[in-house]
C-alpha positions as CSV (number, residue, x, y, z in Angstrom):
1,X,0.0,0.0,0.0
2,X,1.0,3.5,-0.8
3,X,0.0,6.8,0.3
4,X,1.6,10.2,-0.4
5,X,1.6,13.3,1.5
6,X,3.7,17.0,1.3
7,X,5.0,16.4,4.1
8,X,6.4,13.1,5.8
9,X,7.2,13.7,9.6
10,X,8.8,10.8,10.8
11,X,9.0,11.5,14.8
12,X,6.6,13.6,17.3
13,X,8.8,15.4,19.7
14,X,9.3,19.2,19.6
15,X,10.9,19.3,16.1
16,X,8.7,17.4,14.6
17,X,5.4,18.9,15.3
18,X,6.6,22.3,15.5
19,X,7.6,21.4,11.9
20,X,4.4,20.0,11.1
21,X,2.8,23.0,12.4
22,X,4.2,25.2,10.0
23,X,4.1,23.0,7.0
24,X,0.6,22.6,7.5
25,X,-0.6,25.8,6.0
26,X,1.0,24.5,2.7
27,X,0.1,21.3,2.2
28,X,-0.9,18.1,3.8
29,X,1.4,16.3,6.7
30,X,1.9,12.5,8.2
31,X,3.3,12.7,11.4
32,X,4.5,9.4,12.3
33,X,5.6,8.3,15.6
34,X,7.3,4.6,16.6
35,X,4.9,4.1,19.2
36,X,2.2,6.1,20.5
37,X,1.9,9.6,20.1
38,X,3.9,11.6,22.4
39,X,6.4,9.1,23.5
40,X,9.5,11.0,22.8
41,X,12.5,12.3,24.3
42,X,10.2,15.7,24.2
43,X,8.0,14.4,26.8
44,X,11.0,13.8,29.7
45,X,12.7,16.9,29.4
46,X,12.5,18.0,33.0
47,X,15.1,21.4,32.9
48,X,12.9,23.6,30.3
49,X,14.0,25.9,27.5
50,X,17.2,28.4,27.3
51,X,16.5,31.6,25.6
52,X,17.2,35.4,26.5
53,X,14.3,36.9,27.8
54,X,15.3,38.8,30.8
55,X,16.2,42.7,31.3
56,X,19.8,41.9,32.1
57,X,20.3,39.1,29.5
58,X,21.4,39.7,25.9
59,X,22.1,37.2,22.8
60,X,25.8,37.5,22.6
61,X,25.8,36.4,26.4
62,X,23.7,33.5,25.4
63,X,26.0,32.8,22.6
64,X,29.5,33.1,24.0
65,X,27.7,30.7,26.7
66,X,26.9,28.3,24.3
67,X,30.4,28.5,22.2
68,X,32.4,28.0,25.3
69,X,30.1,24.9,26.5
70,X,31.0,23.5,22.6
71,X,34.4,23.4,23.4
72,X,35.6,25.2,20.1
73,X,33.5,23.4,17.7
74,X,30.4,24.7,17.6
75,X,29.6,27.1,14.4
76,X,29.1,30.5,15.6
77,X,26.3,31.1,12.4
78,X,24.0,27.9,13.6
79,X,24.6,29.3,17.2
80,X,23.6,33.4,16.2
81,X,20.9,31.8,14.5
82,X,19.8,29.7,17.5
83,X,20.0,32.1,19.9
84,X,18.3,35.0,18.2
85,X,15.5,32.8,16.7
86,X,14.7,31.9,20.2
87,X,12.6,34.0,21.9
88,X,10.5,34.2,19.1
89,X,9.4,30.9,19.1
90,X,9.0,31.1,22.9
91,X,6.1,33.7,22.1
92,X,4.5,31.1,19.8
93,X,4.5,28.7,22.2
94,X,2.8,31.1,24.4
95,X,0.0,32.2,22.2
96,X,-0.4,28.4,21.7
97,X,-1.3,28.0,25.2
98,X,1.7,26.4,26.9
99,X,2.1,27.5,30.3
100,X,5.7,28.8,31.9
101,X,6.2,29.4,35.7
102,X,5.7,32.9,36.6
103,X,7.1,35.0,40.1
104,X,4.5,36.6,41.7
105,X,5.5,39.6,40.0
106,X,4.0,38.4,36.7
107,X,7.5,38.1,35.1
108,X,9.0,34.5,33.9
109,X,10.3,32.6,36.8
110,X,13.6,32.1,34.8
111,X,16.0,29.5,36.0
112,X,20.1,28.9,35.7
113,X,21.9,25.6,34.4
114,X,24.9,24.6,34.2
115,X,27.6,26.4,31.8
116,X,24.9,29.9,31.9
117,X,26.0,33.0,33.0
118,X,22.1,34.0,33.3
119,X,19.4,33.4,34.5
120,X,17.4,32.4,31.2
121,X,16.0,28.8,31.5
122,X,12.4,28.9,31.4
123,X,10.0,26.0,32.5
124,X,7.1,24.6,33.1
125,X,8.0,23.2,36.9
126,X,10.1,20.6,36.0
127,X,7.9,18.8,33.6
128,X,8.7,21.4,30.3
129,X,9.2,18.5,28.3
130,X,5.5,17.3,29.0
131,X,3.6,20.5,28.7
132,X,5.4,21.8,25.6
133,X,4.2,18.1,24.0
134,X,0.8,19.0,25.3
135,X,0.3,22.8,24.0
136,X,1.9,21.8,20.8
137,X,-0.5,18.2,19.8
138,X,-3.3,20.2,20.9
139,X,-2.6,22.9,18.3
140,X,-1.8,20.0,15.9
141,X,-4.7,18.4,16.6
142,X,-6.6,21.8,15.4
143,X,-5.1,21.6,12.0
144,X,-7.3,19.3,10.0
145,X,-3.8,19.5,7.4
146,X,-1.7,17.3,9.6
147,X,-2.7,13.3,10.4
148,X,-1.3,11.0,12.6
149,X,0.3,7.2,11.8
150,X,1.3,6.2,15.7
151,X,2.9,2.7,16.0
152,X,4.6,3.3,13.1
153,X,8.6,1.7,12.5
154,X,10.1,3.4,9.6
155,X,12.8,0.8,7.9
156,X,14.7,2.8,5.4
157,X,14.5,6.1,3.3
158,X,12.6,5.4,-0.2
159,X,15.1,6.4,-2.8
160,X,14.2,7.4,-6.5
161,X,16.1,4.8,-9.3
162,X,18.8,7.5,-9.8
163,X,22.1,6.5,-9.4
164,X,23.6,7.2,-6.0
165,X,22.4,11.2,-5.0
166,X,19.2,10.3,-6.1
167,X,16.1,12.3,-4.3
168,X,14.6,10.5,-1.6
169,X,11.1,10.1,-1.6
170,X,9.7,9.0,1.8
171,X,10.2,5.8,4.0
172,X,9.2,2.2,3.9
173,X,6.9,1.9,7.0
174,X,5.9,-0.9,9.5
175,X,2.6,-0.6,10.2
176,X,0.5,-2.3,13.0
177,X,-1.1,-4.6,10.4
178,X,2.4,-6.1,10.3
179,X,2.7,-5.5,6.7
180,X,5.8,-2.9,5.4
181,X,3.6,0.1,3.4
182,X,5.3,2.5,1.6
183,X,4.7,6.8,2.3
184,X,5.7,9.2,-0.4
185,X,6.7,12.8,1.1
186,X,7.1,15.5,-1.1
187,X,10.2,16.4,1.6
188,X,11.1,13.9,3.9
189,X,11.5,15.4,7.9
190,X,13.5,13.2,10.0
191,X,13.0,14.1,13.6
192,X,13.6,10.9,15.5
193,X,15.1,12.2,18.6
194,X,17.9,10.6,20.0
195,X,19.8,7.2,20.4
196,X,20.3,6.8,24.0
197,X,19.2,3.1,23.9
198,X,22.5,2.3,22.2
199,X,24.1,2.6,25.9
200,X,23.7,0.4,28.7
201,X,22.7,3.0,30.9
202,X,20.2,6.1,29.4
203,X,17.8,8.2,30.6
204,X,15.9,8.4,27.3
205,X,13.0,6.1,26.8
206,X,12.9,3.1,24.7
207,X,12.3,5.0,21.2
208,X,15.8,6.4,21.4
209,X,17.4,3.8,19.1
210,X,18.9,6.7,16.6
211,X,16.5,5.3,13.9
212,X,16.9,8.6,12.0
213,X,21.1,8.5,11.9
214,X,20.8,5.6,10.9
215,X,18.3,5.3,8.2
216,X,19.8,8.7,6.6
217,X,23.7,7.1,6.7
218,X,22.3,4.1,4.8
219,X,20.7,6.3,2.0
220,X,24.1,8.0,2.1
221,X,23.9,11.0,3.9
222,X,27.0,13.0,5.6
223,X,26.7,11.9,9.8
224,X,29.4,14.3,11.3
225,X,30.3,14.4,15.2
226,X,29.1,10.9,16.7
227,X,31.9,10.8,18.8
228,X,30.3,14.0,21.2
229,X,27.7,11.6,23.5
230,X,26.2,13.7,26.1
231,X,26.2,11.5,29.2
232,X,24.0,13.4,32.3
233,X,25.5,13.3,35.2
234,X,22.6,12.8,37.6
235,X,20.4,10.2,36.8
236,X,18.3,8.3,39.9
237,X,20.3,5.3,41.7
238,X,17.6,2.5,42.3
239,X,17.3,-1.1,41.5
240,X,13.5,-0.7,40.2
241,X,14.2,3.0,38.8
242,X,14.3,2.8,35.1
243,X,16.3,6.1,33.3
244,X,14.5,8.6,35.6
245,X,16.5,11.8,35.2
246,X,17.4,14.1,38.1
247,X,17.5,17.3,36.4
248,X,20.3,19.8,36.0
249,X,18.1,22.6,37.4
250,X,18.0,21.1,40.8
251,X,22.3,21.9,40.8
252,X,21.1,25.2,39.3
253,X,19.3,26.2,42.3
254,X,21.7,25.0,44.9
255,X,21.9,21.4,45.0
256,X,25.5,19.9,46.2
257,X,27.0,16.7,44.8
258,X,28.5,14.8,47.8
259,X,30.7,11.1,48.4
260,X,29.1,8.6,50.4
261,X,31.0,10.0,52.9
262,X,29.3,13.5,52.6
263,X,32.4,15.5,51.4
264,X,32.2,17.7,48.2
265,X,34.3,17.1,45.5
266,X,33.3,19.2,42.6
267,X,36.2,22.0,43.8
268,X,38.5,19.6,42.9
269,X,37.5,19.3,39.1
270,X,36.5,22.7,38.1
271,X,35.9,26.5,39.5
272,X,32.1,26.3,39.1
273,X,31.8,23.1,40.8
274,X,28.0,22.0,40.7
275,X,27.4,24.1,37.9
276,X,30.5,23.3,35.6
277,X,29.4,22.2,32.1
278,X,27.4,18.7,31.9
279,X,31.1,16.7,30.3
280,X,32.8,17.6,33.4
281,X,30.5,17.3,36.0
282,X,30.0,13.4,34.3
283,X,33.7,13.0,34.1
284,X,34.4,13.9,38.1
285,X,31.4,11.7,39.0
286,X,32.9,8.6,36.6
287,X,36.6,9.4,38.1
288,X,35.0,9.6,42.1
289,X,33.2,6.1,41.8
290,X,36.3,4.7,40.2
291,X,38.7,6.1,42.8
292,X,36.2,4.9,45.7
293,X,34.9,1.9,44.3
294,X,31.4,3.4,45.3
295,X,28.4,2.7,43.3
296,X,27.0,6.1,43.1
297,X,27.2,9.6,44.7
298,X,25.0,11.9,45.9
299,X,23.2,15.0,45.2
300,X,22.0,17.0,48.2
301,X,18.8,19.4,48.4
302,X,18.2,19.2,51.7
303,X,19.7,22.2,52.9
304,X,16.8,24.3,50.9
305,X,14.2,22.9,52.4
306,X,10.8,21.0,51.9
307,X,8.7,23.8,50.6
308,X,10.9,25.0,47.9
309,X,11.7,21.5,47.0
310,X,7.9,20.4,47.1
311,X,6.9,23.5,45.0
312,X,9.8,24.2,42.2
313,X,10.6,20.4,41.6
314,X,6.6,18.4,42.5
315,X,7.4,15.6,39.6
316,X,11.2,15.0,40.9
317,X,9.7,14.8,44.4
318,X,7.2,13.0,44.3
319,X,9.1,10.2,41.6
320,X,12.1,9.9,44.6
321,X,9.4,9.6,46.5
322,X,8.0,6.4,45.0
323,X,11.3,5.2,45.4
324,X,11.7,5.8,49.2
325,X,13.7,8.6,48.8
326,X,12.6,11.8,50.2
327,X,14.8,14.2,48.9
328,X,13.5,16.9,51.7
329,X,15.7,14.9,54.1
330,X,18.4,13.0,52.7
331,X,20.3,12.9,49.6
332,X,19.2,11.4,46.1
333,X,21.9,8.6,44.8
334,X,22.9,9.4,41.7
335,X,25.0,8.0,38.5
336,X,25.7,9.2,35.1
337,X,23.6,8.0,31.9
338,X,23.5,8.4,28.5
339,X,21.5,11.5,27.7
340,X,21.8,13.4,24.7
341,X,23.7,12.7,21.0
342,X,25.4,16.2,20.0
343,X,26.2,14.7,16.8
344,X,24.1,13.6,13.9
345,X,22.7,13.8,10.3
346,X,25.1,17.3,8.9
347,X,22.4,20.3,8.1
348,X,22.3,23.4,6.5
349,X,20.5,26.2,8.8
350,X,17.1,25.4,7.3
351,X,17.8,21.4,8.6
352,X,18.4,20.5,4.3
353,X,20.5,17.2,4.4
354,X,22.9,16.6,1.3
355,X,20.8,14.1,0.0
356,X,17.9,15.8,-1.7
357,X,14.9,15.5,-0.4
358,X,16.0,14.8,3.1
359,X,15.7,17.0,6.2
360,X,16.9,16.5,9.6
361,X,16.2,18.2,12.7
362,X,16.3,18.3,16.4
363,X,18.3,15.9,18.1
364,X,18.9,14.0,15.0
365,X,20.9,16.8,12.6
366,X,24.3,17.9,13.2
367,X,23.7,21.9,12.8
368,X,26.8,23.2,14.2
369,X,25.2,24.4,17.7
370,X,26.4,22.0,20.1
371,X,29.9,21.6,19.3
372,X,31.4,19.3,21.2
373,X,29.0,19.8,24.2
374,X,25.3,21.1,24.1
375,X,25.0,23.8,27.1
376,X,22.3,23.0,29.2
377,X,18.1,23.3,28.0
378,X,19.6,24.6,24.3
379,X,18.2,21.0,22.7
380,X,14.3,21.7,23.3
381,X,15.5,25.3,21.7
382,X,17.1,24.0,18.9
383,X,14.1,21.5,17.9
384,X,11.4,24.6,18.1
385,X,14.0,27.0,16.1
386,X,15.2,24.4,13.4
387,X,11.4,23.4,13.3
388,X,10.5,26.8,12.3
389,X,13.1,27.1,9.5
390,X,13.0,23.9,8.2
391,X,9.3,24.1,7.7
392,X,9.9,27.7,5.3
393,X,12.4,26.0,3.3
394,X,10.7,23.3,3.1
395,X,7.5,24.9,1.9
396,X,8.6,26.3,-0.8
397,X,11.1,23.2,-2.3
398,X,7.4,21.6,-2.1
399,X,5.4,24.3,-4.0
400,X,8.1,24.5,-6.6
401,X,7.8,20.6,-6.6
402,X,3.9,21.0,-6.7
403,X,2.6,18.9,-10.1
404,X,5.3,16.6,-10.7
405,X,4.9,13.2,-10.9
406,X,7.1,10.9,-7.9
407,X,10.1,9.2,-9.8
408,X,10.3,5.8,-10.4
409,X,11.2,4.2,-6.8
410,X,11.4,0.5,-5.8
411,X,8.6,-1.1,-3.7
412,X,9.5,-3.0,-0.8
413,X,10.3,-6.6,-1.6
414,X,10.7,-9.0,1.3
415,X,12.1,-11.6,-0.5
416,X,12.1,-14.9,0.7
417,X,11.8,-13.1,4.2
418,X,9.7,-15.8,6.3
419,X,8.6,-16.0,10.6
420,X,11.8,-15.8,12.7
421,X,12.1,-18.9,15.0
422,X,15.2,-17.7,16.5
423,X,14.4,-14.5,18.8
424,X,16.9,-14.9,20.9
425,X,19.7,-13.8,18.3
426,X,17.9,-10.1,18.6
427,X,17.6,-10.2,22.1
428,X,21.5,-11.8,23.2
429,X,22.6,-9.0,20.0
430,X,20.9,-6.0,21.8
431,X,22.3,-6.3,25.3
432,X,25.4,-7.3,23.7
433,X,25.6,-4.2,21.7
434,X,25.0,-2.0,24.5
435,X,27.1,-3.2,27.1
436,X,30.4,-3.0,24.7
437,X,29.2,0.0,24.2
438,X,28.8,1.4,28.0
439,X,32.2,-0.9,28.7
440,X,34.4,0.3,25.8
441,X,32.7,4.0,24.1
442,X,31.3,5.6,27.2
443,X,32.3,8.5,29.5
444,X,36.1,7.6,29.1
445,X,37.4,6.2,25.9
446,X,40.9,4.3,25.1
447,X,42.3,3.6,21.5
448,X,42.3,0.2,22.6
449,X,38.8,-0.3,24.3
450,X,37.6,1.5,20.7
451,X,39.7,-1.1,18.5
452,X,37.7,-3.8,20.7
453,X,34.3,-2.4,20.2
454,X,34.9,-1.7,16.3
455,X,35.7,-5.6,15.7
456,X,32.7,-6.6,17.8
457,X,30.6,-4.2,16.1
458,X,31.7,-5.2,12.7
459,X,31.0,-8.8,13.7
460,X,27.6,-8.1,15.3
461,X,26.2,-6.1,12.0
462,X,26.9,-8.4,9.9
463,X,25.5,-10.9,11.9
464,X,22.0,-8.5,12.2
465,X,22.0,-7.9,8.4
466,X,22.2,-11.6,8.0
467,X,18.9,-12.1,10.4
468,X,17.0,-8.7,8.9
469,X,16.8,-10.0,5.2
470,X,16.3,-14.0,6.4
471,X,12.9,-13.2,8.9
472,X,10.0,-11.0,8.6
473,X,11.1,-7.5,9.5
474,X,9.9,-6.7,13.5
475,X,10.1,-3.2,15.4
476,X,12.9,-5.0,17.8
477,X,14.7,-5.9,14.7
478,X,14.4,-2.9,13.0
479,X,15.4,-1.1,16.5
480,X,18.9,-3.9,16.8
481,X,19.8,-2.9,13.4
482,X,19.6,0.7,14.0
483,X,21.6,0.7,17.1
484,X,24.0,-1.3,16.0
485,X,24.9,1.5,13.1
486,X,24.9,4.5,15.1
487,X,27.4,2.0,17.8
488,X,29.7,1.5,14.8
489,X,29.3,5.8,13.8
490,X,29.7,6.2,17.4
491,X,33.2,4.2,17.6
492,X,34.4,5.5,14.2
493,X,34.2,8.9,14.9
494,X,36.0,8.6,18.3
495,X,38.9,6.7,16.5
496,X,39.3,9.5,14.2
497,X,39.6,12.0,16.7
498,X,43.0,12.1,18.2
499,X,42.5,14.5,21.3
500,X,39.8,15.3,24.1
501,X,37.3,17.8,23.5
502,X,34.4,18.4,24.9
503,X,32.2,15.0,25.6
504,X,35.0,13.1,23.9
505,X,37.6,12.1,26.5
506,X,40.3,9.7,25.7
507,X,43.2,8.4,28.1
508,X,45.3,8.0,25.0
509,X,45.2,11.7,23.9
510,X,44.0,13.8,27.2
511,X,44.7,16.7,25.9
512,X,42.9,19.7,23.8
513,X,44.1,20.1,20.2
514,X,44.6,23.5,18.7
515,X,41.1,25.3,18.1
516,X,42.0,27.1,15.2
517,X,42.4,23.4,13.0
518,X,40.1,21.8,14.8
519,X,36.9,19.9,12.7
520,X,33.5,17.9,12.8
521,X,34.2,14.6,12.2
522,X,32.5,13.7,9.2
523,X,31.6,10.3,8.5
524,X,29.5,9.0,4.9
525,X,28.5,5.5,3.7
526,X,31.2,4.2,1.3
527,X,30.0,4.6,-2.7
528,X,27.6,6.6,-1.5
């Protein structure tokens, strides 16, 4: 079955329906979302949204901010247009009925993060994540342009019959009904979040498989930057706690990271202790629990008292508290997780891939703005600024497109592809995947440990290509196969790069190279 659209949206997190928003005044739009609508990374952002909208604030402020968090890699344009765009879109989001924490003055009840030299976070308590989903599917659900496809696993990028650099013209899609249809986008929008899942240890949710990086390498697109993995440094300690973040605005408003023992240590790492950028705060929590042997440390709110607590973090409370920790009292165990990928799918400022056709924003694209670090609450930001811009662009590569017939593409064949009666290969492949990758690619890297997880990895996708064409195509297959790409992207791009900088520490080079020659690690599908 096929069905064609203006617009194909494949993801439902802030990038993607603030895109669909936008394109919807100029044609039709499938939004299409893995599982049901509104599970995204979007949806667990706790901290909120950084953009200058205090008296005392400026851009440049905000930008010098985000250019020293990037350790000297982010591109000052993508950044300028970041930060300006910004409180723009905040309006919008506004108008659209989102609601932000206000004093009792009237004004925004601004927060500060980690690596800000403002107050400029603003949030919605410390669910943002949750009720920018909410303001922005209701106005989605207003537009009778846009339609949803929920439970829906996109395989690969439809290409036309072109030779390689042909256009691609939508995605080959998994549908409930268990059969592979086929969508036809005029553009194709790749907003798939994240890819979290391909580490051990995440607090992203079980979408996060880098579906998008992986799908757009395949069809040959530049991935630049895989190497920068955000790890957060605080995410809850507890045997029956799955990826529940503990968010960087509770260190922003006075929290303490302690030892077992109750001593600080952050003084010893860096001058703005608690609120040193996210890479080093991760790296002095990795380096205490190996020098102590300690499972996890601690970060302590108790000295602010339960009313403050109670009223500025309700959802953090009351989450510890489900997990008999009342962080009024005592302090919350924490560890570091995989959090956020800073690399991904190389954009132009209006989120155009290389490969025509092709668009990639949010967490997914590799703009330029995060460098080699993202600063703090710049990602839900990005995704509502790059939303905006893609969607112009985008709008008028469609109208110009407007009448012409789709090129010849190939349906999907699935072969001799029959039911799977050997599971367990995709289940002993996943864990196996991302425990080399926690074990040999995570906070601190060594040539060797890379060299290891490159063979594996070479091993293990080869073996996962072997199962994918054999069986009848499954989300959890689809999911194995991606991770196991962006795992090898991940490991290539820290072999290639022969210092530490930013998120990309390695004992064999611990040092910064020179700024002034430094580059994005740029990575494309051979014969592509």
């Amino acid at each position: 079955m096929e069905q064609s659209f203006d617009f194909l949206v494949l993801g439902g997190g802030v990038s993607g329906l603030s895109f669909a928003l936008k394109a919807a005044a100029h044609g039709s739009v499938a939004v299409l979302t893995k599982r049901a609508r509104g599970e995204c990374n979007t949806v667990y952002a706790q901290g909120g949204i950084a953009a200058v909208l205090a008296p005392d604030d400026d851009f440049e402020a905000h930008i010098q901010d985000t250019l020293t968090a990037g350790a000297g890699l982010c591109h000052r344009d993508a950044v300028e247009a970041t930060v300006r765009d910004g409180p723009a879109r905040i309006r919008e989001l506004v108008k659209l009925g989102a609601g932000f924490d206000r004093r009792q003055d009237g004004e925004w009840d601004l927060t500060r993060e980690g690596g800000h030299s403002k107050r400029r976070v603003i949030h919605a308590g410390d669910i943002t994540g949750r009720e920018l989903e909410r303001a922005l599917l209701t106005a989605c659900d207003e537009q009778p342009h846009i339609q949803f496809f929920p439970d829906a696993t996109a395989l690969d990028l439809v290409r036309d019959r072109a030779p390689p650099g042909g256009r691609v013209l939508g995605a080959y899609v998994l549908l409930p009904d268990g059969k592979v249809h086929t969508f036809i986008g005029g553009t194709t929008v790749l907003a798939t979040g994240g890819a979290g899942k391909v580490y051990l240890y995440t607090s992203n949710p079980d979408v996060a498989t880098g579906d998008g990086v992986a799908m757009a390498f395949r069809a040959g697109a530049r991935v630049a930057n895989m190497e920068f993995y955000q790890f957060h440094p605080t995410c809850l300690f507890h045997p029956e706690a799955k990826s529940f973040l503990i968010s960087e605005a509770l260190r922003g408003e006075g929290g303490l990271l302690r030892l077992k023992s109750g001593d600080r240590f952050m003084e010893r790492y860096h001058p703005l202790r608690e609120l040193a950028p996210r890479d080093i705060v991760a790296r002095a929590i990795d380096a205490e629990l190996k020098r102590t042997g300690n499972d996890c440390v601690f970060l302590d709110m108790t000295h602010l008292g339960r009313a403050f607590v109670m009223e500025r973090f309700p959802n953090i409370y009351a989450t510890c508290k489900e997990f008999g920790v009342d962080m009024a009292v005592q302090p919350i165990p924490v560890v570091p997780a995989a959090h956020y990928m800073c690399g991904g799918v190389v954009t132009d400022l209006h989120g155009r891939t290389d490969v025509p056709g092709l668009y990639a924003i949010g967490e997914v694209s590799c703009t330029g703005l995060h460098g080699a670090n993202r600063l703090a609450s710049n990602s839900l930001l990005e995704g509502l600024v790059f939303g905006h811009r893609a969607a112009a662009a985008a709008a008028t590569e469609v109208k110009e497109r407007r009448g012409l017939s789709t090129p010849p593409h190939r349906p999907w064949d699935p072969g001799a592809a029959v039911a799977s009666d050997e599971s367990v290969v995709v289940t002993q492949n996943w864990d196996e995947v991302r425990r080399l990758m926690w074990n040999y690619v995570g906070i601190v890297r060594t040539d060797k440990r890379l060299q290891r997880a490159r063979r594996r990895l070479e091993m293990l996708r080869e073996e996962i290509r072997d199962y994918y064409w054999r069986f009848e195509v499954t989300r959890d297959v689809v999911e194995l196969r991606n991770i196991a790409d962006v795992a090898w992207l991940i490991v290539e791009c820290a072999a290639r790069r022969q210092e530490s900088r930013g998120l990309h520490f390695t004992l064999d080079f611990p040092e910064r190279g020179n700024d002034a020659t430094a580059q994005d690690t740029v990575v494309r599908k051979d014969g592509a």
